[in-house]
FIMARTI-383123 format. One record per residue: z, x, y of N, C-alpha, C in turn; residue number from 1; residue in three letters. Coordinates in pm, whole numbers, plus 50000, padded with zeros to 5 digits. Example, Ala and Ser with C-alpha at 12.3 -4.5 7.8 and 13.67 -1.06 7.14 Angstrom:
# FIMARTI-383123
PT   nzz   nxx   nyy  cazz  caxx  cayy   czz   cxx   cyy  nr rest
PT 50780 51319 49431 50780 51230 49550 50780 51320 49670   1  ALA
PT 50708 51285 49775 50714 51367 49894 50787 51290 50003   2  SER
***
This chain:
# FIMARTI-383123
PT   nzz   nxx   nyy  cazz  caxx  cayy   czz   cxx   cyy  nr rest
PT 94445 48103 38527 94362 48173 38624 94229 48211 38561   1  UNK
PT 94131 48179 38636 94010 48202 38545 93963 48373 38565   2  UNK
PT 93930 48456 38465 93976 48598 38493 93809 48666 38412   3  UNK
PT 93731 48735 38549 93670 48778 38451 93644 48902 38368   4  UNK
PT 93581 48884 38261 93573 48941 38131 93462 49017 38146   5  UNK
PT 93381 49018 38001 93265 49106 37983 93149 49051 37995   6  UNK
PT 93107 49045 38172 92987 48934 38217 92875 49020 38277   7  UNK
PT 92792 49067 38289 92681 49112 38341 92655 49066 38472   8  UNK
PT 92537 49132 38536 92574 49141 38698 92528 48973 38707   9  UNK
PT 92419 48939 38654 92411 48775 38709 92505 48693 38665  10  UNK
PT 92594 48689 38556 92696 48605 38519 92823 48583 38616  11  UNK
PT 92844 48760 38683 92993 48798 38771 92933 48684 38904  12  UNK
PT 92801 48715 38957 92750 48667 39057 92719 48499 39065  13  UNK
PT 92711 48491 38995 92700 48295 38951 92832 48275 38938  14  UNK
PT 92954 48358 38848 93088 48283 38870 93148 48311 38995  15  UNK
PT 93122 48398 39087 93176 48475 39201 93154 48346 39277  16  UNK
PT 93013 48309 39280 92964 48232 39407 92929 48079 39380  17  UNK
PT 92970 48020 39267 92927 47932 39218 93087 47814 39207  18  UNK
PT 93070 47758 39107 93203 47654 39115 93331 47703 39058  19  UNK
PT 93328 47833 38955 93376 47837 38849 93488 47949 38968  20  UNK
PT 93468 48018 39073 93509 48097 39153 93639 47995 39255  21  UNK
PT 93648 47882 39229 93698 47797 39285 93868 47749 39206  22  UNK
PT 93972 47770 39205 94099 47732 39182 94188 47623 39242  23  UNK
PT 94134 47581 39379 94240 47456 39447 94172 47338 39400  24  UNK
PT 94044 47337 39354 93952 47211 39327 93892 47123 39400  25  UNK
PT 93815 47258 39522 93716 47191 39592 93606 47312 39605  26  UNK
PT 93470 47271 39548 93400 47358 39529 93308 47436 39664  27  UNK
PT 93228 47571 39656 93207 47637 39712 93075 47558 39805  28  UNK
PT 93102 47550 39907 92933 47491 39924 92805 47574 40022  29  UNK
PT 92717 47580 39998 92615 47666 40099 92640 47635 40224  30  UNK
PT 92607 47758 40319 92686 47762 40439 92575 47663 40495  31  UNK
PT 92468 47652 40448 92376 47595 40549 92376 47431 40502  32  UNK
PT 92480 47386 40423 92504 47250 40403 92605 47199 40495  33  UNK
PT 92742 47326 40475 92842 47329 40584 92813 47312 40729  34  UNK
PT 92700 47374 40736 92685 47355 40916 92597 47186 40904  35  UNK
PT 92524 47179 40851 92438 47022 40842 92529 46936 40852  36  UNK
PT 92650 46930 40755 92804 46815 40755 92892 46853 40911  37  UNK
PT 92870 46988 40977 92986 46992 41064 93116 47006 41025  38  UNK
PT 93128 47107 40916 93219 47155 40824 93165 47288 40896  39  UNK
PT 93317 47346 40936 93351 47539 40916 93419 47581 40825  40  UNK
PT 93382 47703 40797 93427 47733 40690 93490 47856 40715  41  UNK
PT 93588 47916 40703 93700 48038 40703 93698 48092 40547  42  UNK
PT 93656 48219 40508 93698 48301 40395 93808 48412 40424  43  UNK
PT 93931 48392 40382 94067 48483 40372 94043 48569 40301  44  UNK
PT 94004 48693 40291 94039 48821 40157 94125 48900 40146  45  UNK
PT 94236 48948 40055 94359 48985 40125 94447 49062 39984  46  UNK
PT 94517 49177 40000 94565 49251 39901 94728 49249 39963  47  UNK
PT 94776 49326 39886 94919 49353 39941 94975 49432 39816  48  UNK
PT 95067 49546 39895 95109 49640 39765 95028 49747 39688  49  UNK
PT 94943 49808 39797 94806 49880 39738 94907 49986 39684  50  UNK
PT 94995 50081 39694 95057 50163 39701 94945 50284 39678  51  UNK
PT 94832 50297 39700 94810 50459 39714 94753 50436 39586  52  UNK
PT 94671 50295 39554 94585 50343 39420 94450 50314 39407  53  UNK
PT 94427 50487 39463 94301 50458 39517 94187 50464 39388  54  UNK
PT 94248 50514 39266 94172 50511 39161 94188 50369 39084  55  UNK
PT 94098 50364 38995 94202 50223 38904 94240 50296 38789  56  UNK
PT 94334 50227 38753 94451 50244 38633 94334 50296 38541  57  UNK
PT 94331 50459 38401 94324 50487 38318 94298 50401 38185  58  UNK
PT 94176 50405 38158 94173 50320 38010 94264 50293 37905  59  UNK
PT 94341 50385 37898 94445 50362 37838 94597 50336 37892  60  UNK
PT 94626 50309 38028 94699 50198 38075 94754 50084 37998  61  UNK
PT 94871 50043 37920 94923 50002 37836 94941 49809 37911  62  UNK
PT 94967 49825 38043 94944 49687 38144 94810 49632 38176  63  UNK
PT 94725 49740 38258 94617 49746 38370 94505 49818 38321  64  UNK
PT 94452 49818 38187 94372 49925 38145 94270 49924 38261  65  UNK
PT 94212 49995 38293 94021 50032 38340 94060 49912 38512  66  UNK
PT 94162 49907 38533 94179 49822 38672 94188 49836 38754  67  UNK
PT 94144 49782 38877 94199 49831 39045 94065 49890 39096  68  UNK
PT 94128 49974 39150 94006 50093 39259 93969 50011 39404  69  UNK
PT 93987 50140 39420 93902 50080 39615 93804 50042 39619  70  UNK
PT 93678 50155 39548 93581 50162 39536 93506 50042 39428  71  UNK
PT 93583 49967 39331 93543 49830 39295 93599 49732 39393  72  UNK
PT 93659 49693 39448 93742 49633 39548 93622 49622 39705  73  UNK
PT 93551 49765 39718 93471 49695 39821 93388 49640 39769  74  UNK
PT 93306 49662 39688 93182 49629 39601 93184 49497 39617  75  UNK
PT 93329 49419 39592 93332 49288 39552 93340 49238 39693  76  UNK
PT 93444 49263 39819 93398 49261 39938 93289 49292 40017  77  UNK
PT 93211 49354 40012 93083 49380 40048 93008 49221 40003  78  UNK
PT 92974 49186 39885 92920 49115 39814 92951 48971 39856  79  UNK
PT 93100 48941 39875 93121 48809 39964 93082 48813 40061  80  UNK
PT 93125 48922 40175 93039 48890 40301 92911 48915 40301  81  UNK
PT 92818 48955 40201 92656 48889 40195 92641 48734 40201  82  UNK
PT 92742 48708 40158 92754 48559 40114 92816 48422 40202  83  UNK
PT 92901 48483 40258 92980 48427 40408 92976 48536 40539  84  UNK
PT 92975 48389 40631 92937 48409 40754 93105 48487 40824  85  UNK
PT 93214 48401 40818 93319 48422 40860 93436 48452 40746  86  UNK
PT 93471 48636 40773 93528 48700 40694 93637 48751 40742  87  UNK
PT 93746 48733 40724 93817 48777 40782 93971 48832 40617  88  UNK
PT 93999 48996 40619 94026 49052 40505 94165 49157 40614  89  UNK
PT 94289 49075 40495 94396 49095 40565 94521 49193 40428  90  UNK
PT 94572 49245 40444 94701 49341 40375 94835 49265 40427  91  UNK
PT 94948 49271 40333 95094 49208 40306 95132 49368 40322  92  UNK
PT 95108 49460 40333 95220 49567 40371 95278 49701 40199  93  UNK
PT 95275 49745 40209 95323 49886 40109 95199 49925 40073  94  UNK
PT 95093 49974 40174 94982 50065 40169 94983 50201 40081  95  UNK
PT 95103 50267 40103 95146 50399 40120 95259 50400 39996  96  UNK
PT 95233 50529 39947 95353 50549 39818 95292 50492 39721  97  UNK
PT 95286 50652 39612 95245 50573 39449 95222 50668 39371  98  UNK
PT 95076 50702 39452 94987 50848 39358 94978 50943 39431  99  UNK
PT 94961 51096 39380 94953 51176 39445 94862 51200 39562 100  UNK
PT 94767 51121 39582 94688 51098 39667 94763 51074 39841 101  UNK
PT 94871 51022 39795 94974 50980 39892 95034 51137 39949 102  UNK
PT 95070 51194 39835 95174 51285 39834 95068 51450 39898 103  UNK
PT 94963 51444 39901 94852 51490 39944 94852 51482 40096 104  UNK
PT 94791 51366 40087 94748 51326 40233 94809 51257 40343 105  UNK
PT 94932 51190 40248 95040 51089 40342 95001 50976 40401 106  UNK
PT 94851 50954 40346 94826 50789 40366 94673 50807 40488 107  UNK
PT 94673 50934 40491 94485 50904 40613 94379 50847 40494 108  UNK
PT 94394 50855 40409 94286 50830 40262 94265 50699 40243 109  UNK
PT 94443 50663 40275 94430 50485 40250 94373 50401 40354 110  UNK
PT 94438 50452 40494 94396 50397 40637 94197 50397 40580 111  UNK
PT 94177 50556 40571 94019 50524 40651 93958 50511 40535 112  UNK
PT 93948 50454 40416 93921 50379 40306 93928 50181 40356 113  UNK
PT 94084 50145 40392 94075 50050 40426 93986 49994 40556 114  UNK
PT 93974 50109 40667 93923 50083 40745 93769 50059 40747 115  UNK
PT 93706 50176 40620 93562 50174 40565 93507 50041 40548 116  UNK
PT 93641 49957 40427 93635 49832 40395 93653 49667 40525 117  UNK
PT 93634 49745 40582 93659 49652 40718 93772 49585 40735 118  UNK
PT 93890 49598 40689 94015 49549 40710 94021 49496 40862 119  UNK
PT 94113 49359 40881 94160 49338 41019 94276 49379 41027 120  UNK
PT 94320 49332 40908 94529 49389 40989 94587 49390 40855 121  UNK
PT 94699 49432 40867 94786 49473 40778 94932 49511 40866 122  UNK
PT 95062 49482 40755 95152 49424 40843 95209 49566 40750 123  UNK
PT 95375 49577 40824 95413 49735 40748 95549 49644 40648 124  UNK
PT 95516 49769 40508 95629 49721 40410 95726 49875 40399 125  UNK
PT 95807 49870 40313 95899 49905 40315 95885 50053 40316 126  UNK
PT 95785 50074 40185 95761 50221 40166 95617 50252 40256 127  UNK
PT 95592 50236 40334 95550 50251 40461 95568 50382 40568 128  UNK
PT 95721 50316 40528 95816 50426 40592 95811 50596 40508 129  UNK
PT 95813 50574 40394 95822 50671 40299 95820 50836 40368 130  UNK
PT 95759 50868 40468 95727 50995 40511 95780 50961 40678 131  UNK
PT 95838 50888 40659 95883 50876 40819 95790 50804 40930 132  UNK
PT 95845 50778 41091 95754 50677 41176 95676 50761 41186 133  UNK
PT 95712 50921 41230 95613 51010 41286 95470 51005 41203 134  UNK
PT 95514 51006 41077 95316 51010 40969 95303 50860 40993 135  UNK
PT 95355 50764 41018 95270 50643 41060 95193 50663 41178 136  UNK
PT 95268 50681 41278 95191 50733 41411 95056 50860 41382 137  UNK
PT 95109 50942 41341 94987 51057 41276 94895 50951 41225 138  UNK
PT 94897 50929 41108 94823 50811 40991 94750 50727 41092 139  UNK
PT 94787 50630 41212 94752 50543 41267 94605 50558 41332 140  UNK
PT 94542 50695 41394 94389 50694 41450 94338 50683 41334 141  UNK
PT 94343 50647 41191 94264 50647 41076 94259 50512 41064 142  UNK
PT 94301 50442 41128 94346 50284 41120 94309 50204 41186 143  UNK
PT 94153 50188 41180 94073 50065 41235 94096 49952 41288 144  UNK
PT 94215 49944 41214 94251 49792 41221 94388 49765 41262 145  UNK
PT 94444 49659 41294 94614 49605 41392 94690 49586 41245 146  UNK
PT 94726 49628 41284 94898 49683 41240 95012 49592 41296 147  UNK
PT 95047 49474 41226 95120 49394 41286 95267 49411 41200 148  UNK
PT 95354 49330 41337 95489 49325 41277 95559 49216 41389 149  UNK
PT 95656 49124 41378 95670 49068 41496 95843 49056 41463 150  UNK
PT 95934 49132 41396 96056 49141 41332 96130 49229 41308 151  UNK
PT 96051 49377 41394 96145 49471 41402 96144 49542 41577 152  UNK
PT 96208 49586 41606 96212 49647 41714 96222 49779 41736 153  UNK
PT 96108 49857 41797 96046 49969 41774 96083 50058 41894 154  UNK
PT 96140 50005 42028 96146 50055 42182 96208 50158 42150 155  UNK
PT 96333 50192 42059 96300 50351 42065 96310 50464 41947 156  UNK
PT 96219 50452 41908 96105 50496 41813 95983 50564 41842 157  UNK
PT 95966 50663 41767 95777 50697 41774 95714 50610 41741 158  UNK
PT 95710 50441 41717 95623 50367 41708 95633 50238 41805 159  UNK
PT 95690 50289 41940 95690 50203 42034 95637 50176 42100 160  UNK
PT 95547 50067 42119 95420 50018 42172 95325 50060 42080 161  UNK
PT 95326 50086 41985 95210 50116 41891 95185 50003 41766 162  UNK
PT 95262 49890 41780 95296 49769 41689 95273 49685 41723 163  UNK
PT 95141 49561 41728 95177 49434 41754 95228 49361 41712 164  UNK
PT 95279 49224 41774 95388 49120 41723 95252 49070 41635 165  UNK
PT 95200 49036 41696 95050 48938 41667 94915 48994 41725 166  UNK
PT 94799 48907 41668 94688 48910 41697 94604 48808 41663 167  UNK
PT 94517 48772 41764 94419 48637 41747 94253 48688 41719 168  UNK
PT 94191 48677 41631 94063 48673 41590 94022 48542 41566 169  UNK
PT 93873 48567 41609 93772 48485 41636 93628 48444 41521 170  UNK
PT 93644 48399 41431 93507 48395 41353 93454 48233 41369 171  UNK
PT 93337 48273 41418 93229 48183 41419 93271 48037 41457 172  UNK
PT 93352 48069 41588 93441 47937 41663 93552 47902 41580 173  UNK
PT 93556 47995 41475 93735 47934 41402 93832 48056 41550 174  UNK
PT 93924 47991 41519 94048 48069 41642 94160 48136 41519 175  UNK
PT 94158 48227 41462 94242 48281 41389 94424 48358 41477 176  UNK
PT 94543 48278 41431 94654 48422 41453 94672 48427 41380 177  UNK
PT 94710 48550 41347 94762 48654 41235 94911 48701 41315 178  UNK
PT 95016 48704 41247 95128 48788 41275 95193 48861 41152 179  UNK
PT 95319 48948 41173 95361 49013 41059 95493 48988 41036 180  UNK
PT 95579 49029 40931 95707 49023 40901 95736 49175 40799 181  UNK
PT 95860 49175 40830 95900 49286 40706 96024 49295 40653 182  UNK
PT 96047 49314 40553 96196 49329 40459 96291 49386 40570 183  UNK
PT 96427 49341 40529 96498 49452 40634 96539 49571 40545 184  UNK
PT 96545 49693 40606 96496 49807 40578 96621 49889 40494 185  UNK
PT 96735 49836 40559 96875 49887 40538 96881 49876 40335 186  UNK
PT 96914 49983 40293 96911 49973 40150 96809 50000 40092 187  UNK
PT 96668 50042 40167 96546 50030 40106 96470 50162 40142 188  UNK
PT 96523 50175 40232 96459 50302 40349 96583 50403 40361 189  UNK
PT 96570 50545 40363 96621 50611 40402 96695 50652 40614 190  UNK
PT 96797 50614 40610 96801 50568 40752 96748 50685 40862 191  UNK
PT 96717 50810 40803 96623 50905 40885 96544 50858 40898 192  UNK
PT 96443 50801 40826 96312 50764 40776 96279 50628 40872 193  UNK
PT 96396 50531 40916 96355 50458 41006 96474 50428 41104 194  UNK
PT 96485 50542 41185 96618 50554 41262 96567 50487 41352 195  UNK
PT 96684 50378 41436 96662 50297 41518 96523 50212 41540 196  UNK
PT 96503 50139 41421 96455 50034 41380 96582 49946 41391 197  UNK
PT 96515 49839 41506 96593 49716 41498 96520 49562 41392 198  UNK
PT 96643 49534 41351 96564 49428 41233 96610 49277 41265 199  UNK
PT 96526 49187 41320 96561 49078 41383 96500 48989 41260 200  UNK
PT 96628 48850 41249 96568 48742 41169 96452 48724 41119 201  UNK
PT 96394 48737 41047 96238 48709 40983 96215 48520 41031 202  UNK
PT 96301 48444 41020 96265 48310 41039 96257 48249 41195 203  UNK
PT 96377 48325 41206 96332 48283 41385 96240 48361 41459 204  UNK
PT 96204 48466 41454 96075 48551 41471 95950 48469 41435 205  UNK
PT 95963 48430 41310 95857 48330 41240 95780 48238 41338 206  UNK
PT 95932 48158 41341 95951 48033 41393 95832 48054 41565 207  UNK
PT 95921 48170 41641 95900 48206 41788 95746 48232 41798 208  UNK
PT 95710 48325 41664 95558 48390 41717 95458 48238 41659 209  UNK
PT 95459 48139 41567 95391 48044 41506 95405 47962 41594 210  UNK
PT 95492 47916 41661 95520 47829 41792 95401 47925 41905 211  UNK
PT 95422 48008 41947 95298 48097 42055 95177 48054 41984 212  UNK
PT 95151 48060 41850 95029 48093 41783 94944 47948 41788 213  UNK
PT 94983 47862 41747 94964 47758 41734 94986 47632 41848 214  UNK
PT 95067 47634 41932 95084 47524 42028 95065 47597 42150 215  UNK
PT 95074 47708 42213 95040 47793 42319 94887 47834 42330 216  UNK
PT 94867 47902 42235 94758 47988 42210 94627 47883 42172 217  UNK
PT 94664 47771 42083 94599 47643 42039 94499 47727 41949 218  UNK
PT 94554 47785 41823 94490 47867 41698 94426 47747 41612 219  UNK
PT 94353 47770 41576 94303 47671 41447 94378 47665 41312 220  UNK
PT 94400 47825 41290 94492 47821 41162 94579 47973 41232 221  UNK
PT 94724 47946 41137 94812 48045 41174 94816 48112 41029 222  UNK
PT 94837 48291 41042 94853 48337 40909 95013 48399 40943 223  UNK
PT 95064 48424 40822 95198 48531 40826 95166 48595 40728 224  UNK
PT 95143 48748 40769 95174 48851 40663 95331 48894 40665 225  UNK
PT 95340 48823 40519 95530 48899 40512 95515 49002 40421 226  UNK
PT 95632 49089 40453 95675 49152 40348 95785 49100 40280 227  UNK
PT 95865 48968 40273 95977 48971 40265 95990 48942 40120 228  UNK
PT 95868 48936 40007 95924 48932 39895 95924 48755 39863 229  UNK
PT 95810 48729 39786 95847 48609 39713 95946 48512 39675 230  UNK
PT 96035 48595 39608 96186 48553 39555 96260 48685 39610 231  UNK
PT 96398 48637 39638 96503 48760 39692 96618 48698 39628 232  UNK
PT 96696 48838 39612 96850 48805 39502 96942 48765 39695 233  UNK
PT 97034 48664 39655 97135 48651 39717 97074 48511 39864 234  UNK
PT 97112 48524 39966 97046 48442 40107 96929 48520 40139 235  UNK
PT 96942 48688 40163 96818 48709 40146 96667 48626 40194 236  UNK
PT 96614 48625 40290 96503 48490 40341 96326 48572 40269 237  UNK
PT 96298 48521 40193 96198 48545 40112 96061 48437 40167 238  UNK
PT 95972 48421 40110 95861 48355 40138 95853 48248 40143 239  UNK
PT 95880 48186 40026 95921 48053 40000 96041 47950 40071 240  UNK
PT 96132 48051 40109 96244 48017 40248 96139 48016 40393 241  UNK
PT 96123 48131 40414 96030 48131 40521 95901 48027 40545 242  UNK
PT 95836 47956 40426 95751 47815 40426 95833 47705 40485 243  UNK
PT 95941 47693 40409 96061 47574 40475 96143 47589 40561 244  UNK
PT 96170 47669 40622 96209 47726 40760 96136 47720 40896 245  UNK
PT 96028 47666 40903 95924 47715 40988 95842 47577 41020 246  UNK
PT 95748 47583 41158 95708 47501 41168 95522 47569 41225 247  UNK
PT 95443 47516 41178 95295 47597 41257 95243 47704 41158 248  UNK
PT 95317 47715 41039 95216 47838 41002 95172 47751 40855 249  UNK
PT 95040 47788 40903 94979 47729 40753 94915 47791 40596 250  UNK
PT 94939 47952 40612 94916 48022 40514 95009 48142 40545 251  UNK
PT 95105 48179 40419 95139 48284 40419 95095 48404 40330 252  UNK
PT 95071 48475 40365 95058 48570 40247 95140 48700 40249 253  UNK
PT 95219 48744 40105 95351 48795 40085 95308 48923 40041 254  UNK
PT 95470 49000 40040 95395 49087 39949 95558 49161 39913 255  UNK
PT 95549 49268 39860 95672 49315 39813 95728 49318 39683 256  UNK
PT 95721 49197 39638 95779 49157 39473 95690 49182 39366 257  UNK
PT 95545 49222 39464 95458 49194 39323 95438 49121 39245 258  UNK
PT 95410 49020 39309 95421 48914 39235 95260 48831 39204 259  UNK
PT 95229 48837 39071 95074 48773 39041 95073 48615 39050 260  UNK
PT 95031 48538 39162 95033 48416 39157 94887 48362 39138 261  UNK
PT 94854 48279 39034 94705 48255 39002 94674 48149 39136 262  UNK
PT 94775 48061 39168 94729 48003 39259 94832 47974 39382 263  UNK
PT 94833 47997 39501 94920 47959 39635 95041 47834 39584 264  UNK
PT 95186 47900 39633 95285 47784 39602 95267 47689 39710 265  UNK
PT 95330 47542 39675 95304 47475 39783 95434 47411 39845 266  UNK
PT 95480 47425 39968 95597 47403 40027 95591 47292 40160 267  UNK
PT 95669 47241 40177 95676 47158 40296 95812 47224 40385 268  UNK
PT 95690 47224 40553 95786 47309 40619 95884 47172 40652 269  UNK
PT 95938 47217 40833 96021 47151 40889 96006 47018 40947 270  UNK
PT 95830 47031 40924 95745 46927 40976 95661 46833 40868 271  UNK
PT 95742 46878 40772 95674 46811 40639 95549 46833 40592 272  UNK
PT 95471 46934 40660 95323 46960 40651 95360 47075 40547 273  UNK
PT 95227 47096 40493 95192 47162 40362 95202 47336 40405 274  UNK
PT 95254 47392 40329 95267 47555 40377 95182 47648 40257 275  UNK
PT 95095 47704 40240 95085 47749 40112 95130 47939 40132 276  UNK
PT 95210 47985 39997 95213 48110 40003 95155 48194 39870 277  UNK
PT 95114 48268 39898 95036 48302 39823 95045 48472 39816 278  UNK
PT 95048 48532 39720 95064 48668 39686 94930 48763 39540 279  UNK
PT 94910 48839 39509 94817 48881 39456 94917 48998 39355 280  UNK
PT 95004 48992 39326 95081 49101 39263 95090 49271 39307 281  UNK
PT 95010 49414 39231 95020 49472 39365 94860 49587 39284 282  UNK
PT 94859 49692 39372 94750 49802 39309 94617 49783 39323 283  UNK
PT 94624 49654 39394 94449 49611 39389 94377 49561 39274 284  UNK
PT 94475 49516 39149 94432 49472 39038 94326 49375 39057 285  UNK
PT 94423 49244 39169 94368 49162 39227 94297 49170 39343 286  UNK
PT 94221 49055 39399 94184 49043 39548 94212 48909 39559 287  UNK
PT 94229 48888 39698 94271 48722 39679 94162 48681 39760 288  UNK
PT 94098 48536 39733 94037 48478 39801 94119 48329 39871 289  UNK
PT 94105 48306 40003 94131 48174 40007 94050 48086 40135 290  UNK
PT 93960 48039 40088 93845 47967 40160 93923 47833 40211 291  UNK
PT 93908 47816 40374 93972 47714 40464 93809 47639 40477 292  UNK
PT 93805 47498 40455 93701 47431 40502 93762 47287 40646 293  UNK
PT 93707 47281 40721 93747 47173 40839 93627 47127 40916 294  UNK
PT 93629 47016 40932 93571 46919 41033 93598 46915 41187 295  UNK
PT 93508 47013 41240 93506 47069 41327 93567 46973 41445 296  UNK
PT 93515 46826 41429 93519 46746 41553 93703 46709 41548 297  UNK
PT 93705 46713 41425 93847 46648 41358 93940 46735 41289 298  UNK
PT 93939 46849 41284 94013 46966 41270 94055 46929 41105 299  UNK
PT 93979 46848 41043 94094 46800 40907 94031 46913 40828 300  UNK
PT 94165 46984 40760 94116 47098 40697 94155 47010 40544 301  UNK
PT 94096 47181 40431 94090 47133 40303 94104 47270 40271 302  UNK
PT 94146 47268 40162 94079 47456 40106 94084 47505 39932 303  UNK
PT 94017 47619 39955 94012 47648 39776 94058 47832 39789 304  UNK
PT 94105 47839 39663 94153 47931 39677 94086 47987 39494 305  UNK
PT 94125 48120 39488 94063 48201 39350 94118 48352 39379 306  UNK
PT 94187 48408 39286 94185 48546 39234 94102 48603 39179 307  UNK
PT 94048 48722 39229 93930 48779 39194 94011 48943 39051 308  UNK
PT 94002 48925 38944 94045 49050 38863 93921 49157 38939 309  UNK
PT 93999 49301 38937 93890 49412 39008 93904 49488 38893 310  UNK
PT 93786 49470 38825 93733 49557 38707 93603 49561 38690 311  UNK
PT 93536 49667 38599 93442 49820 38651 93322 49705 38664 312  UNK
PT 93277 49613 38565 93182 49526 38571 93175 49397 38673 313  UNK
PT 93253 49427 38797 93275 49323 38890 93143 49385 38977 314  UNK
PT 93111 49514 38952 93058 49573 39085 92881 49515 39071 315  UNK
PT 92845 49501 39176 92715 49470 39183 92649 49468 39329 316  UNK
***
């Protein structure tokens, strides 16, 4: 993973935006070449597992020295969308729970921080729950942005009708769905904490909302925010199950395991087409980038993808 180091503001900014920012091995190109070829271009930005760290990790952090922060994290978002036209910056779920910041405020800090940062959606993970539905519902007018889930059943709950299955965004004639998934809760959650939560299949849910998203709806690209965890002990349906299980979704992005992947795994669903999943580990260490390029007349996509490290000299 190419990771950066001790670079000054024009060095971060030439590798940020230049070739070296590039991991699938197709390089970045000016938007105003993209529109001349009839190439669109889609930029993905996307965290998962923030847990409530809104500072970055302490210099002396024995893992993560001088890492993370919100406040480096927009800097570097801000800075791409100077740079791209169509932005669209998505969350895998466990917002909430970590630092006392949490234990303070119960998560309005994280909402209207993320919301500052222009977030579209974010799907709910486990410790989510942590303070119960009621502080989600409280928490929720701080929350700019859709809140998806399309795998639990909420009708009777304080968060009923307050959850979408899905949502379709629009950048610059791309047709974006986004939907959500989440761990099942039993063993993870305190059953006060999410009483009568119903927890339906993650794959056939998958399956049901990517089928709407894609052949109904006629999306350009389909996303899944899971929570279900990269790898899972036992049958357990994890990310990598959920790629080969499924038919219509063409990017997943996970979250749960924490898991640092330098670059998107690559899976063939039910349809033999390419699935990529992709995760960022957790805290905001990372940011993920993953740039979709397509031929507008001919829908043939391509894409590049890059992990961005969030440390103090990223900011500019």
């Amino acid at each position: 993973m190419a990771e950066f180091q001790q670079q000054n503001r024009r060095d971060f900014i030439r590798y940020m935006f230049g070739t070296a920012a590039v991991l699938g091995g197709l390089q970045a190109f000016p938007n105003e070449v993209l529109t001349k070829k009839g190439v669109g271009k889609l930029t993905i930005l996307y965290t998962n597992d923030m847990h409530s760290r809104i500072d970055p990790f302490p210099k002396n952090d024995p893992k993560f020295p001088d890492q993370g922060g919100f406040a480096r994290r927009a800097s570097v978002i801000k800075q791409i969308r100077a740079q791209e036209e169509n932005v669209l910056l998505l969350d895998a779920g466990d917002v909430f729970q970590g630092t006392p910041y949490f234990n303070l405020y119960g998560g309005e800090l994280e909402y209207k921080l993320m919301s500052a940062m222009g977030y579209d959606a974010s799907t709910i993970g486990n410790h989510d729950f942590d303070l119960g539905m009621d502080n989600i519902v409280k928490q929720m007018p701080h929350a700019s942005f859709d809140i998806l889930n399309a795998n639990y059943g909420f009708e009777d709950t304080p968060l009923a009708n307050k959850i979408k299955p899905y949502k379709i965004y629009h950048k610059g004639g791309i047709k974006i769905g986004v939907f959500g998934l989440g761990i099942e809760l039993a063993g993870l959650v305190d059953k006060k904490l999410c009483k009568n939560v119903q927890f339906f299949n993650p794959i056939i849910a998958a399956n049901d909302m990517a089928k709407t998203l894609k052949q109904e709806e006629k999306c350009d690209v389909v996303i899944c925010l899971s929570h279900l965890g990269y790898k899972s002990d036992g049958n357990k349906p994890n990310d990598q199950v959920l790629a080969e299980q499924t038919k219509d979704i063409d990017l997943i992005i996970g979250g749960h395991t924490h898991t640092f992947l330098e670059k998107p795994t690559q899976k063939a669903n039910l349809s033999k087409k390419e699935v990529h999943v992709t995760q960022v580990g957790w805290a905001g260490i990372w940011l993920g980038r993953y740039d979709i390029f397509f031929n507008k007349n001919g829908n043939t996509k391509t894409n590049s993808t890059a992990c961005i490290k969030v440390i103090d000299n990223n900011i500019c």
